[in-house]
C-alpha positions, 0 to 999 in steps of 0.5 A: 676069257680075260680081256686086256683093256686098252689103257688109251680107251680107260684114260679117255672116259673123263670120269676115270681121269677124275679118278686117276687126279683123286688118288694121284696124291693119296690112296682112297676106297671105293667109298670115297672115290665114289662120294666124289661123283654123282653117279651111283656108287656100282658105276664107280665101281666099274671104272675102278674095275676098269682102270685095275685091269689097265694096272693105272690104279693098284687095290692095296688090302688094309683089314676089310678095305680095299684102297686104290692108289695110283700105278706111278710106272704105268703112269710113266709108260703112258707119259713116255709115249705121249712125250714126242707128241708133246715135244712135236707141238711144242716145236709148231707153236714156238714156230707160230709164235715167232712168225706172228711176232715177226708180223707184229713188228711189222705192223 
């Protein structure tokens, strides 16, 4: 059975958003996206598994390395859904700041 995780649940463990910051500028093996965390290198390996499977990072061949580089149109998805939101709290911490610098000036 092949089950499509939930990219929103992959980008909620920390440790896969570290990974997705590490290759977001350049394309890495498991090897050394794994020298980078305290965890055992099995355990790297499932998040890597884990964030393929969401198609956030692409595995490229090169000889007998496998390299994970980042997904930029599945980024992209996930920053177009997210983007109302951001323009929603935007709007409600203009609006907050306006109302306390009316406040202060009356001070």
């Amino acid at each position: 059975m092949n089950l499509r995780r939930d990219v929103f649940q992959a980008i909620a463990d920390p440790t896969r958003r570290a990974i997705l910051v590490l290759v977001a500028s350049q394309s890495m093996t498991a090897g050394a996206i794994a020298s980078n965390f305290d965890t055992a290198r099995p355990t790297v390996s499932k998040h890597l598994q884990i964030l393929t499977e969401c198609e956030l990072l692409k595995q490229e061949q090169n000889g007998r390395e496998i390299y994970y580089h980042l997904n930029p149109k599945r980024m992209k998805e996930i920053a177009d859904f997210i983007e109302p939101f951001r323009k929603m709290w935007d709007d409600r911490f203009n609006k907050l700041e306006a109302v306390m610098e009316k406040y202060k000036s009356k001070k």
